[in-house]
C-alpha positions as CSV (number, residue, x, y, z in Angstrom):
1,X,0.0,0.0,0.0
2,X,1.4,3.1,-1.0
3,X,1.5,6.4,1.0
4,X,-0.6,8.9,0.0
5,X,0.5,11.6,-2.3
6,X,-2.4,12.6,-4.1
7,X,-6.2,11.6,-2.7
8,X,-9.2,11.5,-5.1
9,X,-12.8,11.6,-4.0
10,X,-15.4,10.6,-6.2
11,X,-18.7,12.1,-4.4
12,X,-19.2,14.9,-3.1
13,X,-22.3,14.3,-0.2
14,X,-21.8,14.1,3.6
15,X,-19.0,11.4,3.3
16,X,-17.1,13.3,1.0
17,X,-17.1,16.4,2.6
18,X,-16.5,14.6,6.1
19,X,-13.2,12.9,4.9
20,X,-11.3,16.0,3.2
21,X,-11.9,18.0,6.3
22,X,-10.9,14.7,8.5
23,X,-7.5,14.5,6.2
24,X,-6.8,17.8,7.0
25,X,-7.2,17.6,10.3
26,X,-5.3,14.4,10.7
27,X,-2.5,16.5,9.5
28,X,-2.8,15.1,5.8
29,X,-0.4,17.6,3.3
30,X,-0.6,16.4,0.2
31,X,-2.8,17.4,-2.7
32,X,-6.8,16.4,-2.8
33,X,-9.3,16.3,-5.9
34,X,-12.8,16.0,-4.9
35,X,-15.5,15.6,-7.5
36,X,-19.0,16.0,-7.3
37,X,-21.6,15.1,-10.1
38,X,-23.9,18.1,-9.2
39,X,-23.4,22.0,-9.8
40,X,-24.7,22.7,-6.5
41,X,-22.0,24.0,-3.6
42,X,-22.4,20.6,-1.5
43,X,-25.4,20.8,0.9
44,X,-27.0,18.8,3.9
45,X,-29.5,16.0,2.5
46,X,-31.8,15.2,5.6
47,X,-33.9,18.6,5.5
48,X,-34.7,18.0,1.8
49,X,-37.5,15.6,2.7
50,X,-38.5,17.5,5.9
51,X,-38.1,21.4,6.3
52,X,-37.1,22.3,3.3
53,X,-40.5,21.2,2.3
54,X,-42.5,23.4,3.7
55,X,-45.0,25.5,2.5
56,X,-43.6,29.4,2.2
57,X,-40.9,31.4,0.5
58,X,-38.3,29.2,-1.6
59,X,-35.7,27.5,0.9
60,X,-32.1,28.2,1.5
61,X,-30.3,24.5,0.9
62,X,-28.2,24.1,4.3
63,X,-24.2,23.9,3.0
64,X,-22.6,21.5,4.5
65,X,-19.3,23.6,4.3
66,X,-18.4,27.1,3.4
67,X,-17.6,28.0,0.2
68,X,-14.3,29.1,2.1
69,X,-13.8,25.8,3.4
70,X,-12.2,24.5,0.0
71,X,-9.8,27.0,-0.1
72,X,-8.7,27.6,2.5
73,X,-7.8,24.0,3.3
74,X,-6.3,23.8,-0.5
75,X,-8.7,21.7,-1.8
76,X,-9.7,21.0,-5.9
77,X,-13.2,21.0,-5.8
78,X,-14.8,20.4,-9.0
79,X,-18.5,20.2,-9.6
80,X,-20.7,18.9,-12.4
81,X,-18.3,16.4,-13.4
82,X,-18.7,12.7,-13.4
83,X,-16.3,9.6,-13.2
84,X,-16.8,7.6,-16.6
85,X,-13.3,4.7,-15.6
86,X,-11.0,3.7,-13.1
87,X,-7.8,2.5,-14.1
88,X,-6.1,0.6,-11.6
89,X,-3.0,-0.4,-13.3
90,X,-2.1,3.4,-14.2
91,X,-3.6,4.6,-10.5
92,X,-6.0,7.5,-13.4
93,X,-9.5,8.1,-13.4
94,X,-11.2,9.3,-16.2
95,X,-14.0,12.1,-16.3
96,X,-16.8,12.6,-19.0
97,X,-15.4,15.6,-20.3
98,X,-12.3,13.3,-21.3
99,X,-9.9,14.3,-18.5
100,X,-7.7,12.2,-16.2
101,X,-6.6,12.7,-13.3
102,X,-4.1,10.8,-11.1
103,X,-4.2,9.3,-7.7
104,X,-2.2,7.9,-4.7
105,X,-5.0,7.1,-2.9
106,X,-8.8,7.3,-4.5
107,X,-12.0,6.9,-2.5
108,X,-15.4,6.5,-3.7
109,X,-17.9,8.0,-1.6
110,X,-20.5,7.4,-4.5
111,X,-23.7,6.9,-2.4
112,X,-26.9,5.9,-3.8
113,X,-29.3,6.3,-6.1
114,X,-33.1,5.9,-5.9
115,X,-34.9,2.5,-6.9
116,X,-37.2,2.8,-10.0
117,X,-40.4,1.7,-10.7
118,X,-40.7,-0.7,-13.5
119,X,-44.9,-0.5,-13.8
120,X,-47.5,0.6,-16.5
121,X,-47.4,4.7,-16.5
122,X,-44.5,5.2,-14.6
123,X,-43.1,7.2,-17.2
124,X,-45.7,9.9,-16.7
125,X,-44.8,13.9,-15.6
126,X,-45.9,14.2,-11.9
127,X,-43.9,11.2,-10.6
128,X,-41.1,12.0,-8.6
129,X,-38.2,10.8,-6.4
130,X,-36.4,12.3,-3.9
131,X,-32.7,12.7,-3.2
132,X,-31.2,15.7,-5.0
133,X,-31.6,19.3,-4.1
134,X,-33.4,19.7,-7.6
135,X,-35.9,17.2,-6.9
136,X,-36.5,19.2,-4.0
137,X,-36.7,22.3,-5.6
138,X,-39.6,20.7,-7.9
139,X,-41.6,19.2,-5.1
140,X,-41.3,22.2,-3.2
141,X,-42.8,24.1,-6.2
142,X,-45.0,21.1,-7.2
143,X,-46.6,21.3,-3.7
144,X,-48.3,24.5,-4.1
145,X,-49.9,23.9,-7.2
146,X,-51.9,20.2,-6.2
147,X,-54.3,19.2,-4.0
148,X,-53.8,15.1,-3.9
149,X,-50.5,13.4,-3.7
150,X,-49.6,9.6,-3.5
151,X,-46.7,8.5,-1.7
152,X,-45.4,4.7,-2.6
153,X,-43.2,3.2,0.0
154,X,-43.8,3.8,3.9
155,X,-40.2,4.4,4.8
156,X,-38.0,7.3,6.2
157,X,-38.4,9.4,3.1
158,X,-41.9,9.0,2.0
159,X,-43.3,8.7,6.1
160,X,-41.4,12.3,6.2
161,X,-42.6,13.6,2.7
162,X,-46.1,12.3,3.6
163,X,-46.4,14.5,6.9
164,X,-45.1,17.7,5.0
165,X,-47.4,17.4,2.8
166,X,-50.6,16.7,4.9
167,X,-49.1,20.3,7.0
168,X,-49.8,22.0,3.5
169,X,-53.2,20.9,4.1
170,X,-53.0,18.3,0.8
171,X,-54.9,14.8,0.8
172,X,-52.0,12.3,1.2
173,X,-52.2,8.7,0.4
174,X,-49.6,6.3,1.6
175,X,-49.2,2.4,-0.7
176,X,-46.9,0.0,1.5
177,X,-47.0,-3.7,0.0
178,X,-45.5,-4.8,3.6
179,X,-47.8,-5.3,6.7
180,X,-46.6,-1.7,8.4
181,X,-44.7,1.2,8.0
182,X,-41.1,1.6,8.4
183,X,-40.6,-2.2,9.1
184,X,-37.3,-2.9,8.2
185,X,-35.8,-0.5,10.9
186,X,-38.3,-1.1,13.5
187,X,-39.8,-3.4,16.0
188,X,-43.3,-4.1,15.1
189,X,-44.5,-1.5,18.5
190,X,-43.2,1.6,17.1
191,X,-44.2,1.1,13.5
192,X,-47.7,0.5,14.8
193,X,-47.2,4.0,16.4
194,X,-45.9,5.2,13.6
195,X,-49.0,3.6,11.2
196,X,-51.5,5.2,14.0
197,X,-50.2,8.8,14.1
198,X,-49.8,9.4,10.4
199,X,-53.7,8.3,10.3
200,X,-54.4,11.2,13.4
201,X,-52.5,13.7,11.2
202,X,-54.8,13.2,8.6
203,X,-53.1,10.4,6.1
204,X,-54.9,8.0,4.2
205,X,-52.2,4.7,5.0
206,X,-52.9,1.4,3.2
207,X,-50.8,-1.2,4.3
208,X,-50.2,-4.5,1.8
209,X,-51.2,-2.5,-0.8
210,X,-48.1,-2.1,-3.8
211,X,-48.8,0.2,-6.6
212,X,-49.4,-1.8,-9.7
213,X,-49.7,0.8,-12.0
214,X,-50.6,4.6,-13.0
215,X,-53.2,6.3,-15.0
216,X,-53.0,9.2,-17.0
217,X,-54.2,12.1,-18.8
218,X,-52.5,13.9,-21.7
219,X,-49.1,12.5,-20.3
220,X,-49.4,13.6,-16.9
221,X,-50.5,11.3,-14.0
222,X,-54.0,11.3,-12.5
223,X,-54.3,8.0,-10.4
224,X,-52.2,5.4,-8.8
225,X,-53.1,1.7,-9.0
226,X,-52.8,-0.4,-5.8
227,X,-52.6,-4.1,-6.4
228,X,-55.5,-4.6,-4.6
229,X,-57.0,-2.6,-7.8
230,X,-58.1,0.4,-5.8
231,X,-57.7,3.7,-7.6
232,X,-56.6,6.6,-5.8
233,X,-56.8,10.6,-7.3
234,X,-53.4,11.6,-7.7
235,X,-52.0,15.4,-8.9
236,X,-48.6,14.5,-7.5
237,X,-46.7,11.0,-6.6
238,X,-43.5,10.6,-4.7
239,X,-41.9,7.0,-5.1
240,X,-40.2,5.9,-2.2
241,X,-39.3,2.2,-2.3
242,X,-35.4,2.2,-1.3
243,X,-32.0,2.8,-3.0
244,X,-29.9,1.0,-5.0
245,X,-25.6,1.6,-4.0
246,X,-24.1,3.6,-6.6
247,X,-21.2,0.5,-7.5
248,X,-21.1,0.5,-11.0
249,X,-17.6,2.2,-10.7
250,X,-16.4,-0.1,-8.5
251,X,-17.6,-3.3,-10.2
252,X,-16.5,-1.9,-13.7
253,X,-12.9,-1.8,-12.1
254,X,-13.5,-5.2,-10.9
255,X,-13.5,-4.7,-7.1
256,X,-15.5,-7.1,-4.8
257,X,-18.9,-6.1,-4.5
258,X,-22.1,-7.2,-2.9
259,X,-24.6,-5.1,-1.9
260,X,-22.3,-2.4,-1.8
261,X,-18.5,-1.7,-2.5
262,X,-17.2,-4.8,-0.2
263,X,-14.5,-3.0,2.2
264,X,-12.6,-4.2,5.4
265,X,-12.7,-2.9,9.0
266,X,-10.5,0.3,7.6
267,X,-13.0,1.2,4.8
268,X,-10.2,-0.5,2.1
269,X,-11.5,-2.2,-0.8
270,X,-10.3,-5.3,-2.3
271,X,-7.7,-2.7,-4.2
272,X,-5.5,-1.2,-0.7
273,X,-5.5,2.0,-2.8
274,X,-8.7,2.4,-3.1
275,X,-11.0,3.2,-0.4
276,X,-15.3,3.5,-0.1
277,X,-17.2,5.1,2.5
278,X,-20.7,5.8,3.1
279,X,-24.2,4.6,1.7
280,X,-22.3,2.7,-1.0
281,X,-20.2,0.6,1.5
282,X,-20.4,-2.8,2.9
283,X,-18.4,-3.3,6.2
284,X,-18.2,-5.5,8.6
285,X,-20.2,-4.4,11.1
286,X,-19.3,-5.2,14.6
287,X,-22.6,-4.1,16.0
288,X,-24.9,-6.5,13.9
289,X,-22.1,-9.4,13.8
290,X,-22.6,-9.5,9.9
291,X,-21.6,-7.4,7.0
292,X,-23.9,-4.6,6.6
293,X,-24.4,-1.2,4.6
294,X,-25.9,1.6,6.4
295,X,-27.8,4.6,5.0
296,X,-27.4,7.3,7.3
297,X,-25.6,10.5,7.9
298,X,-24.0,9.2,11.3
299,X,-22.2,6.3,9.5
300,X,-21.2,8.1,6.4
301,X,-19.7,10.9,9.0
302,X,-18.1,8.1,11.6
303,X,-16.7,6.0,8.4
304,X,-14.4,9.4,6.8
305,X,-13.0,9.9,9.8
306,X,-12.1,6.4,10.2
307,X,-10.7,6.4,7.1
308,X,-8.8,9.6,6.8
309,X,-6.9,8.3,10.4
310,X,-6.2,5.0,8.4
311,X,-4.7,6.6,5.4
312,X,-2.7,8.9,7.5
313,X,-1.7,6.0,9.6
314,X,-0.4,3.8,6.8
315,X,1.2,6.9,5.1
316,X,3.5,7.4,8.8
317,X,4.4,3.5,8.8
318,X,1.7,3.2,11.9
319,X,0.0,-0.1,12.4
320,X,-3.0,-1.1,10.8
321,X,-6.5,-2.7,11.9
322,X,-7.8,-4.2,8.9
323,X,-6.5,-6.9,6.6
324,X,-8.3,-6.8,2.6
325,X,-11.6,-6.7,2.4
326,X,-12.0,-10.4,2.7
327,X,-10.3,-10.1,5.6
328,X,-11.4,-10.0,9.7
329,X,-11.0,-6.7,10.9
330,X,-10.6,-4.6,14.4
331,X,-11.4,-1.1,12.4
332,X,-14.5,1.1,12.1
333,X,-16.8,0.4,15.1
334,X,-18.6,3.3,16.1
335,X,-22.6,2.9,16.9
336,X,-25.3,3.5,14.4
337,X,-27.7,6.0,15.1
338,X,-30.4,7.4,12.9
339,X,-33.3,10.2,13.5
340,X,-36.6,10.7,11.3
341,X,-38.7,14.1,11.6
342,X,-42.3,13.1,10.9
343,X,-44.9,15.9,11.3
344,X,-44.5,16.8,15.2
345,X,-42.9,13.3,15.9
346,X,-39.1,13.0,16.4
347,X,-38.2,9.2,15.7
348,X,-34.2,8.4,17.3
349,X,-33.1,5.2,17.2
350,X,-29.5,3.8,18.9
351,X,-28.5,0.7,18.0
352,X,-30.0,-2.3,15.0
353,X,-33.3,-4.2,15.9
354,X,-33.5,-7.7,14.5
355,X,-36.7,-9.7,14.6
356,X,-37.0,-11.3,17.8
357,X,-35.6,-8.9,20.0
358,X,-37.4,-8.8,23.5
359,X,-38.9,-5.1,24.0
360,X,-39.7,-3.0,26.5
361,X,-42.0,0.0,26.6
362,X,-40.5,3.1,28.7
363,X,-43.4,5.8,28.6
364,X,-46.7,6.5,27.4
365,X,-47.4,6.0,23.5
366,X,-50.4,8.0,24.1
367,X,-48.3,11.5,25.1
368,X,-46.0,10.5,22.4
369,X,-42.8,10.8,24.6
370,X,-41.7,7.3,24.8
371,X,-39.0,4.5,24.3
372,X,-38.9,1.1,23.0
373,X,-35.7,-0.6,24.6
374,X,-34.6,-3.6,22.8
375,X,-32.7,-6.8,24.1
376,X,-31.0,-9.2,22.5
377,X,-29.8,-12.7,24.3
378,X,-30.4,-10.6,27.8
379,X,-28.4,-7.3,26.5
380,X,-29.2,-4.2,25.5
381,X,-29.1,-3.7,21.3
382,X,-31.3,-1.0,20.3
383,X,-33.4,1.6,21.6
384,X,-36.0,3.8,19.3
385,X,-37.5,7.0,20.6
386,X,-39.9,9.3,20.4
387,X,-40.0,12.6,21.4
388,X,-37.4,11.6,24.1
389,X,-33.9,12.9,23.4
390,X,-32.6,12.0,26.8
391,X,-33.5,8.4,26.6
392,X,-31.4,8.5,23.1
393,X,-28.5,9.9,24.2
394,X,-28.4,7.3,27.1
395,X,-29.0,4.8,25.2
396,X,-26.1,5.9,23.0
397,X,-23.8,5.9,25.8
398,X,-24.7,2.6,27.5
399,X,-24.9,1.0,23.2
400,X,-20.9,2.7,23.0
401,X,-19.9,1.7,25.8
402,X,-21.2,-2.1,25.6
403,X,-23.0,-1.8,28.3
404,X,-26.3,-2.9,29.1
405,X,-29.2,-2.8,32.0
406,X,-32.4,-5.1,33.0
407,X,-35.6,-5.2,31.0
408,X,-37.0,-4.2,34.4
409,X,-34.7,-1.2,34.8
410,X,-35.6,0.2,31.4
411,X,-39.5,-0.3,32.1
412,X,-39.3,1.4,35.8
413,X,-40.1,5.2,35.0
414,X,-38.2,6.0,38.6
415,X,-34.9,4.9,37.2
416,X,-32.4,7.5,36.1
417,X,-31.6,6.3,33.2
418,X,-29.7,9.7,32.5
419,X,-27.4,9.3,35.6
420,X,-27.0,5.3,35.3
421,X,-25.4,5.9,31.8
422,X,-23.0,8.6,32.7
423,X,-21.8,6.2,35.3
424,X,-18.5,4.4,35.0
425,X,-18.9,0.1,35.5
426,X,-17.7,-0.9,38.1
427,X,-14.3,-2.9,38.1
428,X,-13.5,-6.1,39.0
């Protein structure tokens, strides 16, 4: 593994960003290219399906750095340019304006894209996705102009789209072909929360319904299909149903992939030269006990830090963690942790929940300020909350810490949670 001369980035989003200014800080002096496909100054993704939604005057995108930042920490920032080749042999990359540029060290922070629907009229104008600031832009316009909007997919992004729309006072329809909302990332409790307060705020939620196709008029949608063959008006449609890993880089260049670029405990590909980071990454992940990609800003933040320290570290001669990434690994191991804004509802979650995990209510659904603590084989693993950001950050201490407390300390309302995690264990 060479030492790092020259570092490429290929994405621009919260990874991106988050490793140049680790480098730096790490004390990293050599030169950095970093290339972003969009012309916008790099901005903060969350609030595009929440605030920036709202009805009023146009939004101000949040940056995620300065415009100085690049500058001043001599960085080549280049937008509106896309990665076309990797060569490995010659250490180049090639963009689609024809240049190529050269690199030490190259990392692909490439993200995700949407998934696509592949059903009769989904080719019509008024069907939307949701990831860049210019989808946002159009939504936000869209919004003012229509009166009933279908969401498909009951996830993060259409749960949160859903409940900024109903505020604008617009008839919202939610299609979910699973059984409740949200249900890969929760326990069956809180997404029957979740499926209950959407329908107070107003929300028309059919659950095992998919959308099976869309009708039209003059090329623009009017009406969404469910497979149960229920037609439902629609002015406006938001498709929600997952990402796919941007990898067709990585796979072109022939690194290991599956379900992600496949990297090892120090974010290092099958290539040592070449890292990935992010929602495009699949790491071993010490908290599930399996390999795992994570879609969230926490991990895409925690994993260029990580990485930046390795690179810096096997540019000084230090010792690595990691081994290839086939190998076992003692690298990135920092805790997942996600948040969702949904109407007046703030969902935090610490933690993975796996089917079968023994849970625990802390608090009253009803005032909606409470916690779900989840155990796994008699420890702690996971706890979601709502409306309850001291239980979170508790739970994140006790999750980082590894340790753990007693399904009947977590349902006791006397217990000071707050206090017990700050504590330090006791020692043997």
């Amino acid at each position: 593994m060479s030492t790092p001369e020259n570092v490429v980035v290929v994405g621009n989003g919260q990874a991106g960003i988050q490793l140049v200014d680790s480098l730096r800080k790490e004390g990293y002096t050599g030169a950095i290219t970093l290339l972003g496909e969009e012309i916008h100054h790099p901005y903060q993704r969350p609030p595009l399906s929440k605030d920036y939604l709202a009805a009023g005057k146009d939004p101000v995108p949040l940056p995620l750095r300065p415009e100085k930042f690049f500058t001043t920490n001599d960085v080549d920032a280049r937008l509106g340019v896309r990665v076309t080749t990797i060569n490995r042999a010659a250490k180049t990359v090639t963009l689609d304006d024809g240049t190529t540029l050269a690199y030490s060290t190259l990392v692909l922070a490439t993200g995700a894209a949407n998934r696509e629907l592949a059903v009769p009229g989904a080719e019509l104008t008024g069907i939307h996705g949701l990831r860049t600031l210019t989808d946002a832009q159009v939504l936000h316009a869209r919004l003012d102009t229509v009166r009933s909007v279908v969401v498909i997919g009951a996830g993060f992004i259409g749960l949160e789209f859903a409940a900024a729309a109903r505020a604008r006072g617009l008839d919202v329809t939610v299609l979910e072909f699973a059984d409740r909302p949200m249900g890969r990332a929760l326990t069956p409790l809180m997404s029957g929360f979740f499926a209950d307060a959407h329908q107070r705020l107003g929300v028309t939620l059919r659950l095992g319904e998919g959308i099976a196709s869309f009708g039209g008029d003059n090329g623009h949608v009017t009406a969404a299909v469910s497979t149960a063959g229920h037609r439902y008006p629609a002015d406006l449609v938001l498709v929600g149903v997952g990402v796919i890993p941007r990898t067709e880089l990585a796979a072109a260049a022939g690194l290991e992939v599956e379900n992600g670029i496949v990297v090892d405990g120090c974010l290092r590909t099958s290539d040592p030269d070449i890292y990935a980071l992010g929602d495009c990454a699949s790491f071993p992940n010490t908290h599930a006990g399996t390999r795992t990609r994570l879609e969230s800003v926490q991990n895409a933040t925690d994993q260029a830090r990580h990485a930046a320290a390795s690179m810096v570290r096997s540019g000084s001669g230090k010792a690595e963690t990691g081994s290839g990434a086939g190998g076992e690994s003692n690298g990135y191991a920092d805790l997942p942790w996600f948040w969702s804004n949904q109407g007046p509802l703030r969902l935090q979650i610490a933690g993975l929940t796996a089917p079968g995990d023994q849970t625990v209510l802390r608090g009253d659904p009803a005032e909606e300020k409470f916690s779900v603590f989840c155990f796994r084989n008699g420890a702690l693993a996971a706890v979601e909350s709502v409306n309850q950001p001291a239980d979170h950050m508790a739970a994140r201490r006790l999750l980082a810490a590894g340790r753990t407390l007693t399904p009947e300390q977590a349902a006791d309302p006397d217990f000071d949670l707050k206090t017990y995690s700050k504590q330090q264990p006791a020692t043997v």
